[in-house]
N, C-alpha and C positions, 0 to 999 in steps of 0.2 A: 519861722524856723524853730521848731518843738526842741528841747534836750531832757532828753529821759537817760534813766540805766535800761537800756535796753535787753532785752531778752529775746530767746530764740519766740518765745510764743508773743511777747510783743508785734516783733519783725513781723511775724504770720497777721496779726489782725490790722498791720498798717494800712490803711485804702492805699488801694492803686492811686496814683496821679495826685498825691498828697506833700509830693513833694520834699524838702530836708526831714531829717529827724538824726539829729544831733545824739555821742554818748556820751555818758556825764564821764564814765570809768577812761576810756582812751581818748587824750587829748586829740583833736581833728579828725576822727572817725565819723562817720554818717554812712547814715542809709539814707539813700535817695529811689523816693518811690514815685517811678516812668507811667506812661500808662498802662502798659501792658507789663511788667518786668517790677521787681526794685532787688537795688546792686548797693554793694557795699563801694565806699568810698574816703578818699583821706584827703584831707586841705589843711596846708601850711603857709606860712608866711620863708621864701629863703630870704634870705639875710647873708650879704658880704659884708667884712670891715664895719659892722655898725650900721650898715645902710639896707633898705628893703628893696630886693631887685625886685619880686615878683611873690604873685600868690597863685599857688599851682596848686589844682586837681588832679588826683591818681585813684583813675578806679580800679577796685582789687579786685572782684569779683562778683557775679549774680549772688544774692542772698537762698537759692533753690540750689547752687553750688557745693558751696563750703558752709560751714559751722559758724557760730559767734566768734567764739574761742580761737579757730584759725583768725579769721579776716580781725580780730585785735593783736594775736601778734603781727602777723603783716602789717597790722597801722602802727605799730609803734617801731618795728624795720623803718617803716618809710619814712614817719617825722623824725626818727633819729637822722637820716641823711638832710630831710630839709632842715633840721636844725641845724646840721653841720653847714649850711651854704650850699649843698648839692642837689639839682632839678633833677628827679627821678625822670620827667617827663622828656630829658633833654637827651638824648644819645650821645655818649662819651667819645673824642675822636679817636682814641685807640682802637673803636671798634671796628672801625673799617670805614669803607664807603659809605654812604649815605645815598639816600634815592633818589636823590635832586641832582647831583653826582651823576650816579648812575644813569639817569635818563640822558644828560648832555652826554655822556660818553655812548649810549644807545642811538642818537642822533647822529653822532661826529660817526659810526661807525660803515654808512654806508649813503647815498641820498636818498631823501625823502621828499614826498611831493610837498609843499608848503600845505597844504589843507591837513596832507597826515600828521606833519610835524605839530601843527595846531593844534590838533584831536588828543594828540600826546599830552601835549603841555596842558589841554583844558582838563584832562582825568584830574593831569598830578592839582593842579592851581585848586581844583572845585573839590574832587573826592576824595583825592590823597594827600590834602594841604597840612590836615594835621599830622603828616610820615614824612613831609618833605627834607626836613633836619635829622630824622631817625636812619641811625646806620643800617641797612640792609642784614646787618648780623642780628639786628633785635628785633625783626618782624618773625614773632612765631607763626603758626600754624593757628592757635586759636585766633591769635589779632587778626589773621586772613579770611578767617573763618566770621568772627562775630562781624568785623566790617561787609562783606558780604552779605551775610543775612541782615545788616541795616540797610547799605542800600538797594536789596532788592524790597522791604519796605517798604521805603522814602521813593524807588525813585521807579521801579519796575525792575524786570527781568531781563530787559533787553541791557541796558542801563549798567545796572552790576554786573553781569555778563562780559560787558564791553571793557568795564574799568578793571576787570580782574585779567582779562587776557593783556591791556597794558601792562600790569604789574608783573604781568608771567614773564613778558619778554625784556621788560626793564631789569629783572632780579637776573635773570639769565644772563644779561650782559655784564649783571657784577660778578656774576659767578665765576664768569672771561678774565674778569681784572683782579679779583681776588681770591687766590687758592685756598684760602680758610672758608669760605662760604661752601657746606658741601651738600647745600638740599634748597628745594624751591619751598618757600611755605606756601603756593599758590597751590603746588601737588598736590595740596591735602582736599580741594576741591575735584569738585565734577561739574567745569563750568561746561554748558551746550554750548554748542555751534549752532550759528548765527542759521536764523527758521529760512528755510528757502522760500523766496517769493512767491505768491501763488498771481498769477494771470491768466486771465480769463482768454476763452478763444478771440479771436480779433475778427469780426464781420468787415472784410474789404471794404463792400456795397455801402454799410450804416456809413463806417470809416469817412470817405469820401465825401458823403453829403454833410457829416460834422465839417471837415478840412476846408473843404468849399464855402463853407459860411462864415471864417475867420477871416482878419484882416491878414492882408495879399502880405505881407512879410512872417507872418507867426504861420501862415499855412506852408508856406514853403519851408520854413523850418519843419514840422514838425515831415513833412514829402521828404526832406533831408535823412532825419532821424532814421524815418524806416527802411528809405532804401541803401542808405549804410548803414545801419547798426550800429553806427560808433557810440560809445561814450558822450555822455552829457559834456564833460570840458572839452573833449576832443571835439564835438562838431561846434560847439560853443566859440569856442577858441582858434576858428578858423580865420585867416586875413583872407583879403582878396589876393593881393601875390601867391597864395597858397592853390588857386584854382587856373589849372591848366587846358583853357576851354578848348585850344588845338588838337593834346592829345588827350584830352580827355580824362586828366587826373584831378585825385583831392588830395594834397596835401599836409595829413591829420600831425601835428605837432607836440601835442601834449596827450601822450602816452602813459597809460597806466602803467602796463608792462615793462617799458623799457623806455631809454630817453635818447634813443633815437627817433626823426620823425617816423608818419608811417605814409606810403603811397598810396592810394587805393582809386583803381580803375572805377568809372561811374556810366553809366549807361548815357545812350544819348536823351533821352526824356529829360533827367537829374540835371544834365549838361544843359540843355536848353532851358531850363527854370533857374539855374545858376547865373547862365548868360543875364538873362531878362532880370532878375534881384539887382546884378550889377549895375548894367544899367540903369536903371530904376532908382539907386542909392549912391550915384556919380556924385550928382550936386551936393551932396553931404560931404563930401570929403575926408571920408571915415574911413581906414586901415580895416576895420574888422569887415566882413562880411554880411555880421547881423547888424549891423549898427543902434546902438540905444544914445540919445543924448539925456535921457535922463538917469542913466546907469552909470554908476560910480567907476566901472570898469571901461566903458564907453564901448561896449557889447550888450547882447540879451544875457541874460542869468537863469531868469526862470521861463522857461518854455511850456509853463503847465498851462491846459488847457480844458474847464470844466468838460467831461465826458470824452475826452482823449486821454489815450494816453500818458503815462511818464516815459522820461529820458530811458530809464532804465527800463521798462514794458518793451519797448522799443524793441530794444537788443533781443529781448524771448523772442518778440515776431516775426524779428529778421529772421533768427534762427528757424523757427519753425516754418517759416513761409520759403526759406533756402529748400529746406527740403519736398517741400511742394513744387518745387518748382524744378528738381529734379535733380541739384547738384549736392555733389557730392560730400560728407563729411569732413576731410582736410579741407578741401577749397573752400567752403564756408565759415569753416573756424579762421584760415587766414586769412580771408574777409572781415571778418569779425576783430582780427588784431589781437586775436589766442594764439597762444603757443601751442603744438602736439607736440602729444604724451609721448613716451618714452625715450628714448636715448639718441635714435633717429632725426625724433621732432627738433631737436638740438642743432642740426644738420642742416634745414629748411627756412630759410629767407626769404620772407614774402616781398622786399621790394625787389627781388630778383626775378621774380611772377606777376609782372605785373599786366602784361599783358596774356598770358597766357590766364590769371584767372577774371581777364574782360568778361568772356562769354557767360561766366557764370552771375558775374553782377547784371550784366542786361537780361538773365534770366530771371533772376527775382524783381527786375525793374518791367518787365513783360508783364509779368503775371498781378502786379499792384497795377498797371496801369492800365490792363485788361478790366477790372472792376472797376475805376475809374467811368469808363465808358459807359458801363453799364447803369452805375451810379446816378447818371445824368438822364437815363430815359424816363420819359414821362410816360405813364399808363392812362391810358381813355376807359369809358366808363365799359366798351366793350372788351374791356381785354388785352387792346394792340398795344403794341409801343410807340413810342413817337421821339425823335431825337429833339432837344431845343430847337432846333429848328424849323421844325414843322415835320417833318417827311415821316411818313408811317410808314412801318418793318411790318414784313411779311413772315410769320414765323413760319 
């Protein structure tokens, strides 16, 4: 750790990544040079009653910023506070809420799935650790701004993206509880919306002969997937009490949208593969449907399957293969367990339709299990088809 009288043309020939450099002229002043950057900075010792609480760093500013001149009155601002016993770093409680505050009050203000509530908490714990104690009134625009462009960085685009629209909606809720906060410092960004999936066309035919070669409980899983569309925890998350093989319902329980369960009518195909799982996983005496005994949950969790599908793929192909198969747009959205648009959509109850939109699910359950068949013929060297079972088709 060098100590010079430093100068502006000093500063300029520091190497990058060189780490402290100490001035002789302001007590706890340094430049600290990053790999990419070097910033001005100030280190003190506070001190209550004779005694050392703590030794805090306060960075003032990039050295491509401001002046020498400025960023040494600022250091001598600030060790006059740490010498007083005062953490510049610490948020005054006069100031308001705080974002640690705030998030439990963002939490307490409506439910949340237990995964979301997690996602919340892992931003604040992991990204936003060192604002956790900072009052919501002391988060500027630039601190929203230079934390952003560190963790897109450190950690990617999707990453900073994610943790800056928590902080949008956390600040938001103090904004609710405290009328002195009159502006988001998150505003001062252009954070994107989340890239839309891309998936590929889905080959039925290839489909089936993949599905066909997994082990008899992940292939039915994944025959589940598509021909409901549900959500990964939804079909995940199914009991056997949940399946009504008489009338032929599934009983989806754990809802994105809403926390009521959801109903949904299932073709007789699905129905008869549901039946035989059943069966099949009696002797286990497992509540869940998929049953895992080596799963913490004591269900499946991960249904991924090299050269199939994801959970979430799933749901595009149901969609698109709805439409193939000729039904119409509402009825496949409440299929799908979507809400419609506008003010109407508000008005429509899909466990009030349950039988009326049957016809529509054995039509996308027709047309997967039409490939199916198809799936399974064997070609001769002349051309023909031939079923597993020997008998040749006459085209």
């Amino acid at each position: 750790m060098a100590v010079m009288n430093l100068t502006e043309a000093k500063i300029r020939e520091l190497p990058l990544g060189s780490g402290i450099h100490r001035d002789e002229q302001v007590k706890g002043l340094m430049v600290i040079c990053h790999k990419t950057t070097r910033s001005y900075a100030v280190q003190g010792d506070v001190r209550r009653n004779g005694r050392h609480v703590r030794t805090v760093r306060v960075k003032i500013d990039r050295c491509d910023r401001i002046g020498l001149r400025d960023a040494r009155n600022r250091a001598k601002a600030l060790m006059s506070q740490i010498q007083s016993g005062v953490d510049p770093t610490e948020g005054p409680a006069e100031t308001g809420i705080t974002l640690e505050r705030a998030l439990d009050a963002h939490l307490e203000e409506k439910p949340h799935r237990p995964r979301t509530e997690e996602g919340y908490r892992y931003h604040l714990d992991h990204y936003l650790k060192h604002w956790r104690k900072r009052a919501v009134a002391d988060i500027s625009r630039q601190m929203v701004r230079d934390l952003y462009a560190d963790l897109k960085r450190k950690h990617g685009d999707t990453t900073a993206a994610s943790v800056m629209r928590t902080l949008r909606a956390v600040v938001n809720t103090a904004m609710r509880i405290d009328e002195t906060l009159i502006g988001n410092p998150v505003a001062a960004l252009h954070v994107p919306a989340t890239r839309r999936r891309k998936v590929a066309p889905l080959d039925l035919t290839a489909w089936w002969r993949k599905v066909d070669a997994i082990a008899p409980m992940r292939r039915d899983i994944h025959v589940a997937m598509l021909l409901t569309g549900a959500r990964r925890s939804s079909i995940l998350q199914v009991r056997r009490e949940d399946v009504d093989l008489a009338r032929r319902v599934l009983t989806l329980t754990h809802m994105k949208t809403s926390d009521e369960p959801m109903q949904v009518p299932i073709g007789r195909g699905l129905a008869a593969i549901l039946e035989g799982r059943m069966e099949s996983d009696a002797p286990l005496g497992s509540d869940w449907l998929w049953p895992s005994a080596g799963s913490r949950t004591g269900h499946v969790v991960e249904p991924r399957e090299d050269g199939l599908p994801s959970p979430h793929e799933y749901r595009h192909h149901a969609r698109t293969l709805y439409i193939a198969a000729g039904v119409p747009y509402a009825e496949s959205a409440l299929l799908l367990g979507q809400k419609l648009p506008g003010a109407s959509g508000g008005y429509v109850h899909a466990e009030h339709l349950v039988e009326q939109l049957r016809p529509h699910a054995q039509a996308l359950e027709d047309l997967v299990l039409a490939a199916k068949a198809e799936a399974r013929m064997i070609e001769l060297p002349d051309g023909a088809l031939v079923d597993p079972m020997g008998f040749k088709l006459v085209a």
